[in-house]
VOBA-1610 file (N, C-alpha, C; in pm, whole numbers, padded with zeros to 5 digits, always signed):
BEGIN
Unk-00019-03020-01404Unk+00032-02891-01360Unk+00181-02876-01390Unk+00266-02967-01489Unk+00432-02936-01501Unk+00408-02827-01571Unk+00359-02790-01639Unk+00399-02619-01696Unk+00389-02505-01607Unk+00275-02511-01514Unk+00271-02429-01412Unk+00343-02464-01295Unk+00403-02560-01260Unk+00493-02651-01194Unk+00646-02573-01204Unk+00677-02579-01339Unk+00815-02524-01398Unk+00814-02377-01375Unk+00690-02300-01438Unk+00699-02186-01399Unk+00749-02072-01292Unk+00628-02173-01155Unk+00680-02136-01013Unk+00833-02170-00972Unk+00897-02250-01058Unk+01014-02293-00957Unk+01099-02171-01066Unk+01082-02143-01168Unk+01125-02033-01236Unk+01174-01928-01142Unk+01022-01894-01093Unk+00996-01745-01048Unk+01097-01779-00940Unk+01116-01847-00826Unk+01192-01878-00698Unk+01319-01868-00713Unk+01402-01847-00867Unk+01501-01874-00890Unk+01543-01679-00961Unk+01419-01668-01039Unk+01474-01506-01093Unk+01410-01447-01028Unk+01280-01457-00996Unk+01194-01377-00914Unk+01209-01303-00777Unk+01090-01221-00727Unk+01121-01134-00616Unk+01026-01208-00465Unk+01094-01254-00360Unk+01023-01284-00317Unk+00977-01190-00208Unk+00808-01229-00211Unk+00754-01110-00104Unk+00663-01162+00037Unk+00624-01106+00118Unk+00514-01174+00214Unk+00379-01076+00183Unk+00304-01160+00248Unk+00157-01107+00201Unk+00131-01021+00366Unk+00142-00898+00372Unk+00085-00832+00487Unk-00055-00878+00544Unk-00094-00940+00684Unk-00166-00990+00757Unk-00239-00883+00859Unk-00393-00912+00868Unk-00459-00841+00954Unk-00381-00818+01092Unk-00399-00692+01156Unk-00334-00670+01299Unk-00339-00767+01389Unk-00205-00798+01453Unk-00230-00904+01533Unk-00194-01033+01494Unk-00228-01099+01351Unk-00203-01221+01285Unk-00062-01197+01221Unk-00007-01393+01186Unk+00127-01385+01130Unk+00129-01318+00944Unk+00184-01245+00890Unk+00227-01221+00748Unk+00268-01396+00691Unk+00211-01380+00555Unk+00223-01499+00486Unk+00338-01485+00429Unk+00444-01553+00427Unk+00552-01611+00392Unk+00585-01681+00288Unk+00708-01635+00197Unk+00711-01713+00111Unk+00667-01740-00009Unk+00660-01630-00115Unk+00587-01566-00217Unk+00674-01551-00273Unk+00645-01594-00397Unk+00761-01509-00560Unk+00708-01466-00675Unk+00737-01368-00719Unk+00639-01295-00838Unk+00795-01250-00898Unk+00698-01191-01044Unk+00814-01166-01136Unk+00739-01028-01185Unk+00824-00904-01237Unk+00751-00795-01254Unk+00818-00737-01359Unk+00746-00645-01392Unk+00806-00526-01532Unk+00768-00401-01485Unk+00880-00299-01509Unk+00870-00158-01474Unk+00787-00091-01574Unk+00697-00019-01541Unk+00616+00026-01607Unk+00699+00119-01717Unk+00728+00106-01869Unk+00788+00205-01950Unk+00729+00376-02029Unk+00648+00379-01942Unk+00614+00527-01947Unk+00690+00579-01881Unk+00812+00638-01959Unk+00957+00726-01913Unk+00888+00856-01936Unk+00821+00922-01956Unk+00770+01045-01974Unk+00649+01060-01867Unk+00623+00966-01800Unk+00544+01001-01704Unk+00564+00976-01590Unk+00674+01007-01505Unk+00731+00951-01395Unk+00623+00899-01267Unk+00518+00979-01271Unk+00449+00933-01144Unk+00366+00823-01174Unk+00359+00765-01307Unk+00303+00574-01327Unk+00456+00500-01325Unk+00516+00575-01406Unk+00677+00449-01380Unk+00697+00470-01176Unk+00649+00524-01100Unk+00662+00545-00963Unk+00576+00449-00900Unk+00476+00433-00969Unk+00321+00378-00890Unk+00260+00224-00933Unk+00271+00217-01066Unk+00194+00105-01131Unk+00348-00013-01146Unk+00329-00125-01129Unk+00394-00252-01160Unk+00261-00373-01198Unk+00322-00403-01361Unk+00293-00494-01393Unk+00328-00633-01330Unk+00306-00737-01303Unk+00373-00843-01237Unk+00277-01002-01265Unk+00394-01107-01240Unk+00314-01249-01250Unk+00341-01318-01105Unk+00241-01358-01102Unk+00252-01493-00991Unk+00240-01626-01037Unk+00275-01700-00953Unk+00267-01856-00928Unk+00171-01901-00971Unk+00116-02007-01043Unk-00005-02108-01061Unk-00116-02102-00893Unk-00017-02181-00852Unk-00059-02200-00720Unk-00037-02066-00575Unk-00050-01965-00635Unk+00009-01853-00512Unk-00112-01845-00438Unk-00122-01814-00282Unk-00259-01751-00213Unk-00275-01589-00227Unk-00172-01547-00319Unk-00244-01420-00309Unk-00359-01359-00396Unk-00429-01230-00338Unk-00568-01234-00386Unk-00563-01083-00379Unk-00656-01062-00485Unk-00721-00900-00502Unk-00744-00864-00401Unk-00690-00737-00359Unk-00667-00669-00215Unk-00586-00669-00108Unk-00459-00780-00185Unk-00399-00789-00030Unk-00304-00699-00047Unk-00174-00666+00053Unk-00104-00608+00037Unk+00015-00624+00014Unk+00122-00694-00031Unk+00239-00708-00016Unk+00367-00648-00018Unk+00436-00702+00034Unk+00627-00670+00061Unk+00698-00738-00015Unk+00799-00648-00055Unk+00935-00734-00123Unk+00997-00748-00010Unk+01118-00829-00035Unk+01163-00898+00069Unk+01275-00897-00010Unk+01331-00744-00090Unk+01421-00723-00189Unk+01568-00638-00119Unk+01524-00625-00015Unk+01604-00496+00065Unk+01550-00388+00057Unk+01458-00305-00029Unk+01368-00200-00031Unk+01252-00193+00058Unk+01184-00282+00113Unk+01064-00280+00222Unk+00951-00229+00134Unk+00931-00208-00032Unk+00814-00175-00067Unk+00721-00242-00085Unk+00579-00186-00032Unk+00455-00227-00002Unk+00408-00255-00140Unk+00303-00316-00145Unk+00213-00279-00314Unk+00091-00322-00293Unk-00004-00295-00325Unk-00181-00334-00344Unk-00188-00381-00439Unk-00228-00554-00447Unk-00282-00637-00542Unk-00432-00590-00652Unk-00406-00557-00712Unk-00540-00442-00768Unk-00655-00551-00835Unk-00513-00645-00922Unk-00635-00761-00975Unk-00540-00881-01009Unk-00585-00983-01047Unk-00546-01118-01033Unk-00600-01162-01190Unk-00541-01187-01262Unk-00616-01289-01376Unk-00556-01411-01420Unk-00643-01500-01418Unk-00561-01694-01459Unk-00533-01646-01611Unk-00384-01729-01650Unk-00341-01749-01790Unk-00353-01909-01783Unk-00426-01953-01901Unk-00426-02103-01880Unk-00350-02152-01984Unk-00310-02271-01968Unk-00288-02386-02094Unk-00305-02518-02077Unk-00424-02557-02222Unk-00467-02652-02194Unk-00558-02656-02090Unk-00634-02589-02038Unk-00772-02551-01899Unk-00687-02583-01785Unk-00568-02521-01792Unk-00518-02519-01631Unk-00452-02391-01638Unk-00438-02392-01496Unk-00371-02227-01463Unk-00273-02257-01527Unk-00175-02150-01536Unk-00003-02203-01548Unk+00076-02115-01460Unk-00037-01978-01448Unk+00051-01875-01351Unk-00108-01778-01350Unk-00087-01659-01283Unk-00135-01528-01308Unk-00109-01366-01313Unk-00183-01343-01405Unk-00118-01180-01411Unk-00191-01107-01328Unk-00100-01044-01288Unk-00177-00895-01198Unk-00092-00754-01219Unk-00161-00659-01146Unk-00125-00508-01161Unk-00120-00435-01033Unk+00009-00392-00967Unk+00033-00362-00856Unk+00013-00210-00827Unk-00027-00177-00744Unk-00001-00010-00668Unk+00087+00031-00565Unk+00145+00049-00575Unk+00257+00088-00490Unk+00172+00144-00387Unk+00200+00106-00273Unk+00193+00191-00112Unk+00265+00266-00017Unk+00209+00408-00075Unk+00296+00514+00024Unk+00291+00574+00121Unk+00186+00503+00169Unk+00169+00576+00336Unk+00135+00486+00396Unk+00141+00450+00514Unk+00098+00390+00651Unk+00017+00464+00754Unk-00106+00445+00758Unk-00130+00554+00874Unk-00283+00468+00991Unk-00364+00513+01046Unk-00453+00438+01133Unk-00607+00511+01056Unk-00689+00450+01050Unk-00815+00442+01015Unk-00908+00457+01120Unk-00988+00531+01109Unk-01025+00531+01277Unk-01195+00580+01207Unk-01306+00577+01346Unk-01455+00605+01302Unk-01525+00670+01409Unk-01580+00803+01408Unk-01595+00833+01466Unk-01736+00779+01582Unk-01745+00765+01696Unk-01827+00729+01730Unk-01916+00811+01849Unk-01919+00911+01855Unk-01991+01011+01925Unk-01920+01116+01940Unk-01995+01183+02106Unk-01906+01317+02130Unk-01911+01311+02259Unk-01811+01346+02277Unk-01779+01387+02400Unk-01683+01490+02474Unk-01709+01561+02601Unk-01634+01657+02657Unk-01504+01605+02717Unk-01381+01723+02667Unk-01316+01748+02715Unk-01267+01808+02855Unk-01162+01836+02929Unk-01124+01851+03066Unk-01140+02007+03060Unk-01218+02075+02964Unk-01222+02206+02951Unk-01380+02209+02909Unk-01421+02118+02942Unk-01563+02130+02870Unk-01595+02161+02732Unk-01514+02130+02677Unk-01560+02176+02534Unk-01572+01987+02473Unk-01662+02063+02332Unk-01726+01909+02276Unk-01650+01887+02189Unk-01642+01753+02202Unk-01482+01689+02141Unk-01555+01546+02047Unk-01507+01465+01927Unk-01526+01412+01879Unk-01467+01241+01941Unk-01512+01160+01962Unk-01477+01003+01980Unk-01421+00950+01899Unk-01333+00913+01908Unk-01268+00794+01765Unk-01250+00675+01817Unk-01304+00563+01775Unk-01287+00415+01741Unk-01190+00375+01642Unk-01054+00310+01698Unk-00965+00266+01584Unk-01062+00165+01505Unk-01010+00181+01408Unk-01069+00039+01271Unk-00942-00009+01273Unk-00806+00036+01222Unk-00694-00022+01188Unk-00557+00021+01253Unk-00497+00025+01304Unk-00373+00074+01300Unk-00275+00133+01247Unk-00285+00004+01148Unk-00169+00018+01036Unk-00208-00039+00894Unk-00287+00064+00834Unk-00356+00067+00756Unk-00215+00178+00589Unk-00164+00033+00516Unk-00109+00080+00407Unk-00217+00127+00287Unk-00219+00224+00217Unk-00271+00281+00075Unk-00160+00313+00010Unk-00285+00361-00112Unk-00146+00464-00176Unk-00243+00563-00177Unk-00157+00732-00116Unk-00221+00859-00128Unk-00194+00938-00222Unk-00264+00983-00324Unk-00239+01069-00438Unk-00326+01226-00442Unk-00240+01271-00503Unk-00354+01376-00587Unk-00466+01375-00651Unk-00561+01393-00683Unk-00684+01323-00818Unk-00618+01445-00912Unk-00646+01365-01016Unk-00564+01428-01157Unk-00699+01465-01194Unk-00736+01579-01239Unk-00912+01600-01312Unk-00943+01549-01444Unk-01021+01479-01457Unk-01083+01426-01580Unk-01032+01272-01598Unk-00899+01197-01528Unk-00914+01074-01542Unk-00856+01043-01422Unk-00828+01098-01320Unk-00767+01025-01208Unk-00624+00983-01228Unk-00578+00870-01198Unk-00457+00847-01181Unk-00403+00799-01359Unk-00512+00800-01415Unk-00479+00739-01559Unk-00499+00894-01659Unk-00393+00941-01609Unk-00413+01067-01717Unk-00280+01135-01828Unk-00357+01153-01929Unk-00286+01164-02023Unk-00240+01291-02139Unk-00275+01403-02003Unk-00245+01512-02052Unk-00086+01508-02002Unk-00011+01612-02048Unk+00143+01632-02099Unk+00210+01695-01925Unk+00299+01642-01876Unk+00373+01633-01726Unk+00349+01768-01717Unk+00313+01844-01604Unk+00318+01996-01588Unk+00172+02073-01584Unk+00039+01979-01704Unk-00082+02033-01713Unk-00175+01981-01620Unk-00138+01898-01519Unk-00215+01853-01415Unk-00339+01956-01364Unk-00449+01953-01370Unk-00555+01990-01305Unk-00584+01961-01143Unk-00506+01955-01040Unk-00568+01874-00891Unk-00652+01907-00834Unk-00745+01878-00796Unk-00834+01899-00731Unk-00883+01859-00593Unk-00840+01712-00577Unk-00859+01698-00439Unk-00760+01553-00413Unk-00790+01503-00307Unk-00693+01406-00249Unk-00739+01257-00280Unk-00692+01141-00335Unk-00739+01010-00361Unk-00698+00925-00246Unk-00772+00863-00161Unk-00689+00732-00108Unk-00747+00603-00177Unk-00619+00496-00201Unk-00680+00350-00264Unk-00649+00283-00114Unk-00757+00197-00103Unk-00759+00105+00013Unk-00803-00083-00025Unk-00754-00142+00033Unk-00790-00289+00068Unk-00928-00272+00076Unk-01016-00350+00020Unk-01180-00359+00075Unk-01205-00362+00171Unk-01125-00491+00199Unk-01090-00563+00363Unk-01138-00469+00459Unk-01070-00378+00434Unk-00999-00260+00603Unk-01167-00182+00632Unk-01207-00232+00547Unk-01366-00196+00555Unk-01434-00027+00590Unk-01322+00025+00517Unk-01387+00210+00543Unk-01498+00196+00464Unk-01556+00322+00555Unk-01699+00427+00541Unk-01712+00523+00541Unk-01768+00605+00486Unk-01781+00745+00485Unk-01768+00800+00624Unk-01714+00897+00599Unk-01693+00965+00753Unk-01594+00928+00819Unk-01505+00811+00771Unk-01397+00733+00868Unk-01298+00871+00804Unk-01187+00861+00934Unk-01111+00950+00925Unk-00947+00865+00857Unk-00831+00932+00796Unk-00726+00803+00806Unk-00609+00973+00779Unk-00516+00916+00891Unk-00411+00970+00946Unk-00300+00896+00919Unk-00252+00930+00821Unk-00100+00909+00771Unk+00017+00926+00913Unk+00125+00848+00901Unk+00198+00870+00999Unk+00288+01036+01000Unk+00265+01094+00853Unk+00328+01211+00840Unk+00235+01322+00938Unk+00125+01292+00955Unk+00060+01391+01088Unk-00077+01406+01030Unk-00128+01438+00894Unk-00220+01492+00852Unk-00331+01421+00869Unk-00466+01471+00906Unk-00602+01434+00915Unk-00690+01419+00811Unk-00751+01337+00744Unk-00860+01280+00611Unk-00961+01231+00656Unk-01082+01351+00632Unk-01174+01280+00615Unk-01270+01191+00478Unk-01304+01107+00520Unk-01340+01037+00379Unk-01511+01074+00334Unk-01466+01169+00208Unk-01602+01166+00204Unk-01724+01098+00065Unk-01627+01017+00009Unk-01713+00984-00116Unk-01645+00868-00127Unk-01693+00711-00124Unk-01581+00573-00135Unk-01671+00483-00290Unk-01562+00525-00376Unk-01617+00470-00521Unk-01538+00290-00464Unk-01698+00223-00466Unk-01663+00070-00421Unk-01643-00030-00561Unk-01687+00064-00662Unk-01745-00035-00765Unk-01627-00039-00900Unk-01489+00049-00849Unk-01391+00072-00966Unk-01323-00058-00982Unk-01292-00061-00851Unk-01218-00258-00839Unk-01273-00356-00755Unk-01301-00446-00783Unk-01376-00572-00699Unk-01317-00563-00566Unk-01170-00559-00473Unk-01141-00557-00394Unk-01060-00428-00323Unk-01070-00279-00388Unk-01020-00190-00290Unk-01138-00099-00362Unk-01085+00014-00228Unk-01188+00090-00244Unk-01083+00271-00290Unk-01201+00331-00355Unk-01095+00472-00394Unk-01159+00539-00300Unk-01136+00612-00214Unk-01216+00724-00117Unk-01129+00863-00161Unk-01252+00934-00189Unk-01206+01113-00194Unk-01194+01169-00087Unk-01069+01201-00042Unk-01068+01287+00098Unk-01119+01455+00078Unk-01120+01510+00174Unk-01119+01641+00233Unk-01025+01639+00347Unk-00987+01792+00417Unk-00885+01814+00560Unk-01058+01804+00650Unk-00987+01688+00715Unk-01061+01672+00827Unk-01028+01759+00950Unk-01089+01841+01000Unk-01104+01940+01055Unk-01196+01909+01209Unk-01241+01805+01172Unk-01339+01797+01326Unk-01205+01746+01469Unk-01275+01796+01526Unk-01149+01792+01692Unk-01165+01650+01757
//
């Protein structure tokens, strides 16, 4: 492992170090260094905004889906999208991955019956799932989603994207409330785009 050995102590020296955001309640993993490239699509500001190329460690624990922090003075989040081994000689030496930036924080919640209000009227139940549940919330761009390659200005939108952790385990019908105020309901969760997050199409969730 000295090539992947040298590498990591590389990264610790130019690199960014980050923690791996931890289920509610548990400690954040500590102690992470990756190395990254700004995405050079200067003509498309909202991928130079969103997408980071980046490497990790031989030996890092991080994994498709988690979430991480720089620990740069900026506090930005990112979603591990995918992980791939570079070897030499049939050993790791490091791995590449492709980050998503995370721009909202909000609680995930499921509805679980109904019930009356102090006015008698019928009111909806919510069961938290998460708390503090990071994505990234976008627009859907029509015809390719976030990978689109018509000219800045010809955007088609149509409806609302959230990318999520697998983990955080949404379902149709789960609602997710950004800390900016707004209500999402989820109504379509494409599981099968990335092995570990999920894309859910929102609608304005409207139920009380």
């Amino acid at each position: 492992m000295s090539i992947g050995f040298d590498i990591a102590d590389v990264f610790t020296e130019i690199g960014t170090q980050f923690n791996i955001k931890a289920a509610s309640g548990e400690a954040d993993v500590t102690g992470g260094y990756l190395d990254f490239e700004m995405n050079r699509q200067v003509t498309k500001p909202f991928i130079r905004e969103v997408f980071l190329e980046c490497f990790f460690a031989y030996d890092t624990p991080v994994e498709a889906g988690n979430v991480i922090e720089f620990q740069d003075g900026t506090g930005r989040r990112f979603m591990v999208m995918n992980k791939t081994q570079e070897n030499f000689e049939n050993e790791a030496i490091l791995y590449e991955g492709v980050l998503y930036k995370c721009n909202v924080s909000g609680e995930l919640s499921r509805p679980s019956g109904e019930v009356f209000d102090s006015n008698y009227r019928q009111t909806t139940a919510w069961e938290s799932i998460r708390t503090e549940a990071f994505a990234l919330l976008s627009d859907r761009l029509f015809g390719t989603d976030l990978e689109q390659d018509e000219p800045i200005g010809q955007f088609n939108i149509e409806s609302q994207l959230l990318y999520l952790p697998h983990s955080y385990g949404v379902q149709q019908l789960d609602r997710y409330s950004p800390r900016s105020g707004e209500y999402y309901k989820v109504e379509i969760i494409a599981t099968r785009r990335f092995d570990q997050v999920d894309v859910c199409y929102l609608a304005e969730d409207t139920r009380p």
